[in-house]
C-alpha positions as CSV (number, residue, x, y, z in Angstrom):
1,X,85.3,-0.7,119.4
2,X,86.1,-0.8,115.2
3,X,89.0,0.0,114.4
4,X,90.4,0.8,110.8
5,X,93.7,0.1,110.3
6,X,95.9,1.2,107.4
7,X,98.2,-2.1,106.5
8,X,100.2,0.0,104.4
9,X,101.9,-2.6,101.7
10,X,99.8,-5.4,103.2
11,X,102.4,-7.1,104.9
12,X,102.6,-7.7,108.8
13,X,106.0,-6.1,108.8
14,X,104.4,-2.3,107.5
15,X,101.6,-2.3,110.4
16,X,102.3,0.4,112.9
17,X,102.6,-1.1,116.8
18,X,99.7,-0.1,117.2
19,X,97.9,-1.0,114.3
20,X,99.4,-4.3,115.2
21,X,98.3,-4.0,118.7
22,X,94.3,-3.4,117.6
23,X,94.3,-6.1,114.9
24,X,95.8,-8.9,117.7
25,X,93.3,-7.8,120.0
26,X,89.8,-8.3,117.7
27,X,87.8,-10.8,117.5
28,X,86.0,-9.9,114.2
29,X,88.5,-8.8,111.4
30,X,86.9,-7.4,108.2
31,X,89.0,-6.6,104.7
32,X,89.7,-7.8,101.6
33,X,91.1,-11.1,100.7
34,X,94.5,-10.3,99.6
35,X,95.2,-8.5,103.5
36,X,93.5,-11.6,105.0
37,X,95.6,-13.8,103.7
38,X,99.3,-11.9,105.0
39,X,97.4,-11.2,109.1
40,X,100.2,-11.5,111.4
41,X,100.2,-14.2,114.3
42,X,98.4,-13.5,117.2
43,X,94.9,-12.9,115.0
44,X,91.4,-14.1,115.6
45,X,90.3,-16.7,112.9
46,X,86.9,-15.1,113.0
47,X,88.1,-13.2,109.2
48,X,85.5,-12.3,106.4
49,X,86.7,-11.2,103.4
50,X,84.5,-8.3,102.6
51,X,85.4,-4.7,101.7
52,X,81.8,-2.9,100.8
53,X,80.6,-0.6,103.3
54,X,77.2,-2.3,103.2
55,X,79.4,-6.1,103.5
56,X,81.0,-4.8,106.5
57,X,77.8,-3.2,108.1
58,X,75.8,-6.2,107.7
59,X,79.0,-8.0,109.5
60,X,78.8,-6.1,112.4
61,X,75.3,-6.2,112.8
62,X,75.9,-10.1,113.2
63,X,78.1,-9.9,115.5
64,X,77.6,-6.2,117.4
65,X,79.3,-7.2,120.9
66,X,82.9,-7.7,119.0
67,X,85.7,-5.7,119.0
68,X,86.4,-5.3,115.2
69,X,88.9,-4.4,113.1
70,X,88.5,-3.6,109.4
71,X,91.7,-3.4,107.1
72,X,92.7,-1.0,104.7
73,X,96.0,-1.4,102.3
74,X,98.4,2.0,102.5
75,X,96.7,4.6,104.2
76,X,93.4,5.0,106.0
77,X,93.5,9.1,104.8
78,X,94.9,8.5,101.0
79,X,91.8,7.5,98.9
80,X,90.8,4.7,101.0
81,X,87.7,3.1,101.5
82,X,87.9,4.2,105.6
83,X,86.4,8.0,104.0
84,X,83.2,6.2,103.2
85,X,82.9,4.0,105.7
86,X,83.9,6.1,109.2
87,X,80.8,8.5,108.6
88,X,78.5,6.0,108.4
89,X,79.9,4.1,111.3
90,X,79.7,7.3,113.6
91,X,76.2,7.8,111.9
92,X,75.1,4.2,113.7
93,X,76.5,5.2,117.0
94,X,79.9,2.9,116.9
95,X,83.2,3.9,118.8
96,X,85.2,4.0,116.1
97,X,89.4,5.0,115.7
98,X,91.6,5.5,113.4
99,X,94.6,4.0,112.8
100,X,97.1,5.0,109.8
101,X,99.7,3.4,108.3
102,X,102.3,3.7,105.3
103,X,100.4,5.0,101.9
104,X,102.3,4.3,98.9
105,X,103.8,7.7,98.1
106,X,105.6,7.0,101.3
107,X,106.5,3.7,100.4
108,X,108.0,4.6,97.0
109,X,109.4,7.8,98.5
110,X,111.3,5.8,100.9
111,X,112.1,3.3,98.0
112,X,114.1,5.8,96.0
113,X,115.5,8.2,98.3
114,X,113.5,11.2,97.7
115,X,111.3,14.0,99.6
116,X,107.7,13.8,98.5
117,X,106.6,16.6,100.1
118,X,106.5,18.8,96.6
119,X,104.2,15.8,94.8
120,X,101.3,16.5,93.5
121,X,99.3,13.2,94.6
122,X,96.5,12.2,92.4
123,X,94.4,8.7,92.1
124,X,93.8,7.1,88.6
125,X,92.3,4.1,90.4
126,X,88.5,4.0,89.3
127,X,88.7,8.2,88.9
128,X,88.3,10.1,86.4
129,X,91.9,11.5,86.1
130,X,93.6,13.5,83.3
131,X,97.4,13.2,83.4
132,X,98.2,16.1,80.4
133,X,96.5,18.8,82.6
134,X,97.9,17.4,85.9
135,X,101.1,17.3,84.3
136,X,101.1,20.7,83.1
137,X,99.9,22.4,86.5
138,X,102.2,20.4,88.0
139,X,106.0,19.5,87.6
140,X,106.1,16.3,90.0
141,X,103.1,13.8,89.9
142,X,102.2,10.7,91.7
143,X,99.5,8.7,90.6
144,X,98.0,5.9,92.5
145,X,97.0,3.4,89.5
146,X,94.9,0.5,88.7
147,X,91.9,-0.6,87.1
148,X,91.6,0.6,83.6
149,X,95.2,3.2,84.1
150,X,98.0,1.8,84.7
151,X,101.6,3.2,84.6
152,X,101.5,1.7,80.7
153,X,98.3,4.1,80.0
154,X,99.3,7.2,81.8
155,X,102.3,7.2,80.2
156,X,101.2,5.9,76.8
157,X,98.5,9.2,76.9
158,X,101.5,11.6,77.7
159,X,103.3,10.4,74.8
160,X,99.9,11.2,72.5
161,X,99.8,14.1,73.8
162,X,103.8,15.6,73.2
163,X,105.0,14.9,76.6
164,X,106.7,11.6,76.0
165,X,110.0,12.9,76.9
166,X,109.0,13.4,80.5
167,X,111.0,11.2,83.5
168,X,108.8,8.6,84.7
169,X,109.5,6.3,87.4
170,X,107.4,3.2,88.3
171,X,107.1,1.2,92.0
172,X,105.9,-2.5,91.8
173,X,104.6,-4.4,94.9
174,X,106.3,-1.4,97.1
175,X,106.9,-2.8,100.4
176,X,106.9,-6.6,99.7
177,X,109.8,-9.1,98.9
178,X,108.4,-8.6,95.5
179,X,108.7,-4.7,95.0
180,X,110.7,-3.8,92.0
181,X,111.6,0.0,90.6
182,X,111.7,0.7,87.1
183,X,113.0,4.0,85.3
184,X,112.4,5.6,82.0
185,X,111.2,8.5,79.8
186,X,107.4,8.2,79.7
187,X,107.5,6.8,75.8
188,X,109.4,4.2,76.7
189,X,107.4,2.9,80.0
190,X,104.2,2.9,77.6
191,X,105.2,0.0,75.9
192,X,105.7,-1.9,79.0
193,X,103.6,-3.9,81.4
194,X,103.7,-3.5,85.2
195,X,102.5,-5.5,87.8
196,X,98.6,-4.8,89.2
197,X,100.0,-2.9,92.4
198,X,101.6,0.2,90.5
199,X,102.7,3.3,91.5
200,X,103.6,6.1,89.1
201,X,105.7,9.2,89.6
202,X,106.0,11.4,86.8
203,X,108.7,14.5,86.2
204,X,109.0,17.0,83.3
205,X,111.3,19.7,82.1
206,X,110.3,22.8,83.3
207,X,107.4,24.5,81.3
208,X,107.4,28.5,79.8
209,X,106.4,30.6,82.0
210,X,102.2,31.0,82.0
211,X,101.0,34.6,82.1
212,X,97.8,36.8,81.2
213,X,96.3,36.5,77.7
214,X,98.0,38.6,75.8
215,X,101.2,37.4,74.4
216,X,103.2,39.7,72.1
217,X,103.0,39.0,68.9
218,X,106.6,38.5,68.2
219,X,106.3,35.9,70.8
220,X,104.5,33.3,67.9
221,X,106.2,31.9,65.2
222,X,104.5,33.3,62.1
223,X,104.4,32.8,58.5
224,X,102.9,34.4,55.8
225,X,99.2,33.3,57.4
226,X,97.4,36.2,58.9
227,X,97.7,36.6,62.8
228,X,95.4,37.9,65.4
229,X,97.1,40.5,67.1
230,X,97.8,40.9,70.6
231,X,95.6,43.0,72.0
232,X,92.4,41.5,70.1
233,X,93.6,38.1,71.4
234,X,93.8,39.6,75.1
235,X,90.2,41.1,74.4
236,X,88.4,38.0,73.0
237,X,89.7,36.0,75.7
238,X,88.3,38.3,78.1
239,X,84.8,38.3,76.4
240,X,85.2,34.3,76.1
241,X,85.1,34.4,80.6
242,X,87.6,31.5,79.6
243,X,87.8,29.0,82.7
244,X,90.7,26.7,83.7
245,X,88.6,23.5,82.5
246,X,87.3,24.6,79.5
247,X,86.4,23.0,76.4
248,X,87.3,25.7,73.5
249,X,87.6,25.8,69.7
250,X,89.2,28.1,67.6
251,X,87.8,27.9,64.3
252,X,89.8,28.9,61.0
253,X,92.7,28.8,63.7
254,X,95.4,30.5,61.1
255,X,99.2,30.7,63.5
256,X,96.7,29.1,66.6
257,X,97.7,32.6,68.2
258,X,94.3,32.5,70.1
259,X,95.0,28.6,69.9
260,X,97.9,28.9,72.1
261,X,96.1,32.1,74.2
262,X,93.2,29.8,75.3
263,X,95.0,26.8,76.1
264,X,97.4,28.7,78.3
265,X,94.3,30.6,80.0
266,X,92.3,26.3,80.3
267,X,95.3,24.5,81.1
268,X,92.6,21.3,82.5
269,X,90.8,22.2,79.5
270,X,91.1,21.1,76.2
271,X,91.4,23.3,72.8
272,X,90.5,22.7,69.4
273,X,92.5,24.4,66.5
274,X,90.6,23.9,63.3
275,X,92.6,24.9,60.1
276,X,92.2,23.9,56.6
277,X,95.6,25.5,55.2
278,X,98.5,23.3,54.8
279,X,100.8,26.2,55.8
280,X,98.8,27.2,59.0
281,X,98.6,23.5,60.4
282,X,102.8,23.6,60.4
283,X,102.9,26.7,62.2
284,X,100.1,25.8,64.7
285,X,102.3,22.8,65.5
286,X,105.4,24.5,65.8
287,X,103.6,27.5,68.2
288,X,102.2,24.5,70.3
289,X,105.9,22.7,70.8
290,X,106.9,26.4,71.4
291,X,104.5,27.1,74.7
292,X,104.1,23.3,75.4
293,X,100.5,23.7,75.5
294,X,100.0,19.9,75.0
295,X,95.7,20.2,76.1
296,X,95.7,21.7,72.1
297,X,94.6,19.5,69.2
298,X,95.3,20.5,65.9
299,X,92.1,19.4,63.5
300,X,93.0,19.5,60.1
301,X,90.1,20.2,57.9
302,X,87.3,22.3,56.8
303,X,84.2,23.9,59.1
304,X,81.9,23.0,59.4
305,X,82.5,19.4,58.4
306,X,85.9,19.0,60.6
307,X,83.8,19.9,63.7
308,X,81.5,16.7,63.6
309,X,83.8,14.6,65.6
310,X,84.4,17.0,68.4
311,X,83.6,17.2,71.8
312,X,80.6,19.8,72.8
313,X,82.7,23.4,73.3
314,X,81.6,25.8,76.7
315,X,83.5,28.9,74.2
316,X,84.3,29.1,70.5
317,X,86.5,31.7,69.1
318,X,86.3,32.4,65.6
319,X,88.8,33.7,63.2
320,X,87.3,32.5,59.8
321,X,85.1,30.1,57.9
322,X,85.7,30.6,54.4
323,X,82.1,31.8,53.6
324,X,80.5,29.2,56.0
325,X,79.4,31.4,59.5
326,X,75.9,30.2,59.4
327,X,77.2,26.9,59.2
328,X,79.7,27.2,61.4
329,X,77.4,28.6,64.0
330,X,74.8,25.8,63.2
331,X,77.1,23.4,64.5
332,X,78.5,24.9,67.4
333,X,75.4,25.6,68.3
334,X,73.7,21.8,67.6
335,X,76.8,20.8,70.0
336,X,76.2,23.1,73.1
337,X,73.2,25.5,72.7
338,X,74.5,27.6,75.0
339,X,78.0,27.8,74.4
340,X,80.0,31.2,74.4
341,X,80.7,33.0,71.2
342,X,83.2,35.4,70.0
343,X,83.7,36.0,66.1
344,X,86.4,38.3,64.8
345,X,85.6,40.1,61.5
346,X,88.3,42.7,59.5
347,X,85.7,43.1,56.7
348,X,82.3,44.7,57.0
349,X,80.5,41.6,55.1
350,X,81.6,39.2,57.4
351,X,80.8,41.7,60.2
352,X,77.0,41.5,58.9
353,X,77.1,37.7,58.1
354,X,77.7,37.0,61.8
355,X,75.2,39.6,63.0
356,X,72.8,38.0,60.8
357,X,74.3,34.3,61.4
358,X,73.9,35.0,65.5
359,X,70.4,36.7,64.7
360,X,68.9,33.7,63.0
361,X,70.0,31.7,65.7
362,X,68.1,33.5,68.4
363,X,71.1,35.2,69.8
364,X,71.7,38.5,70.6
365,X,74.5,40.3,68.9
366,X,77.1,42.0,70.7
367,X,79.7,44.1,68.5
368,X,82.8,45.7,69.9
369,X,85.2,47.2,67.6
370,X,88.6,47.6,68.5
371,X,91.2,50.3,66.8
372,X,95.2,49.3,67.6
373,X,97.4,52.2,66.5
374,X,101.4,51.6,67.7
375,X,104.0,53.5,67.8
376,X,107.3,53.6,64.6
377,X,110.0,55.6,64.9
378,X,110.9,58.5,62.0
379,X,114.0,59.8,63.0
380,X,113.4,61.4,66.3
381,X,109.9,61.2,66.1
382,X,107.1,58.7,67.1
383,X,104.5,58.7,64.9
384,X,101.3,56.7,65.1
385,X,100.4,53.9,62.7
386,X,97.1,52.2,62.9
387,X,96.1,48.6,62.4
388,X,92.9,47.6,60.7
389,X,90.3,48.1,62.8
390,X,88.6,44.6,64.1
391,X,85.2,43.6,65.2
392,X,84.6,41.4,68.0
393,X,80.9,39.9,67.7
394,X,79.4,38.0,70.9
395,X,76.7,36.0,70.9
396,X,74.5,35.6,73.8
397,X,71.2,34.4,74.4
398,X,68.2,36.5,74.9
């Protein structure tokens, strides 16, 4: 029989009975040195301190008439090693149980009096893990740390990022004599250091609403820079096919109307705003404080030359290059050949630059206009007035 046993903090006292029971009983016990070294009494002395699925195989293909047991810390079903492991055992024909015991969120749970049934749980040990986009899906986060991301790291990249304000509370060595709890906005636990077995639970202020693209234009705060209105923002997102984990730009970004749109619609995406006005940059800011979109960066700078240093897009939206669309297209292009594009034109010159810029670049060009006309009041009357008509141009590969 193997059995793999969750130790939960890795002390005797957090085994289940029964865990407690199967461990007592084995004569081979497998795990890793820092849960050999806290076994309870009653335990074999036949201990190897490995935790590899191919250590632990090769163990019990020494010694295959042994009852075994093979230790976990926290809990065998919260990103354990017993997920890899219990396949291949089965696989080889071995009676193999399960045994759980406390995971961490329990333990820190427990620690500060609180449900954690509404947590969203999520492992930054040896993961990839993005804390911005889980903390903007989500208004309660736990994150299992270690390696590289620790409590100091998560919170010092939600502090980059505009969230710095957020609650975050810290467990250190849950479950020993040596646990410890530590509270704090999220700006002020970055410039501390925590001990290697760290938990982090994070909590922000509740976010604005998220909704459809389409925002009302009265919604942005606006300045004397030109805007793109709300229905051409609602239609270029839709010709974009945004995802939620995009990587967009917005190029000659101007309010970061669309900015703001496409961040909302890739919120474990990331957005680009390029802007070379002064002016512009302010009120991009202020519109990304305004819908806490904190997955938008604002790149000061010219296209094409501010687009060097960014990261490959899947869509590009663009609102204006100051002369530069073939260019601009060159480098979106040189980054992701197949990225999406949609290019708004007002004027009928830069309507044929990008038909020509797309042309020359092998794409096809798509061109949809679109005509706004809104109602204003004359008295009793409603009477039409019409906006300037605006070209949407995709390009698409033939």
């Amino acid at each position: 029989m193997i059995s793999l046993i969750g130790m939960g903090s890795g002390c005797p006292e957090s085994l289940t009975a029964q865990g407690l029971a199967a461990l007592q009983s084995a004569g081979l016990i497998l795990g890793a040195k820092r849960l050999l070294e806290h076994l309870p009494a009653g335990c074999t002395d036949n201990c190897k301190a490995v935790y590899k699925p191919e250590d632990i195989l090769a163990c019990l293909t020494a010694q295959p008439d042994t009852d075994t047991a093979v230790l976990y810390s926290g809990d065998t079903g919260f990103y354990s090693g017993a997920a890899k492991l219990l396949p291949l055992l089965r696989a080889m024909g071995y009676s193999v149980r399960v045994l759980p015991g406390l995971s961490s969120v329990q333990l820190l749970a427990a620690a500060v009096g609180r449900p954690w049934q509404d947590w969203k749980l999520v492992s930054a040990h040896g993961r990839a893990c993005d804390p911005i986009a889980e903390i903007l899906a989500h208004p309660q986060v736990f994150f299992l740390t270690g390696g590289g991301d620790t409590p100091a790291t998560l919170c010092a990249k939600l502090t980059a990022a505009g969230l710095g304000a957020a609650h975050a509370l810290v467990g250190e060595n849950l479950g020993t004599p040596a646990e410890a709890i530590r509270f704090g906005l999220a700006r002020e636990l970055a410039e501390q250091t925590f001990a290697p077995l760290s938990v982090l639970l994070i909590e922000r202020e509740a976010l604005p609403p998220r909704r459809t693209p389409g925002l009302p234009d009265e919604a942005f705060i606006r300045g004397a820079v030109p805007m793109t209105k709300q229905e051409v923002r609602a239609a270029a997102l839709a010709k974009l096919a945004v995802t939620p984990t995009d990587t967009l730009w917005d190029v000659g970004a101007g309010t970061g109307s669309v900015s703001v749109e496409l961040a909302l619609a890739a919120p474990a995406g990331q957005v680009y705003a390029v802007e070379c006005d002064p002016k512009a940059c302010i009120l991009i800011q202020k519109n990304r404080e305004k819908f806490a979109v904190y997955n938008l960066t604002l790149i000061e700078g010219k296209a094409p030359e501010a687009l060097d240093m960014l990261p490959a897009p899947d869509a590009v939206f663009i609102g204006g290059t100051k002369g530069n669309m073939d260019a601009v297209i060159d480098a979106v292009l040189h980054k992701n050949p197949v990225a999406r594009l949609c290019v708004a034109a007002i004027a009928l010159e830069t309507l044929s630059a990008a038909v020509a810029a797309l042309t020359a670049h092998g794409l096809a060009a798509e061109v949809t206009q679109i005509a706004v006309s809104r109602t204003k009041t004359a008295g009793s009357l409603h009477l039409l007035m019409a906006n300037n008509p605006v070209f949407l141009i995709m390009g698409a590969r033939t």
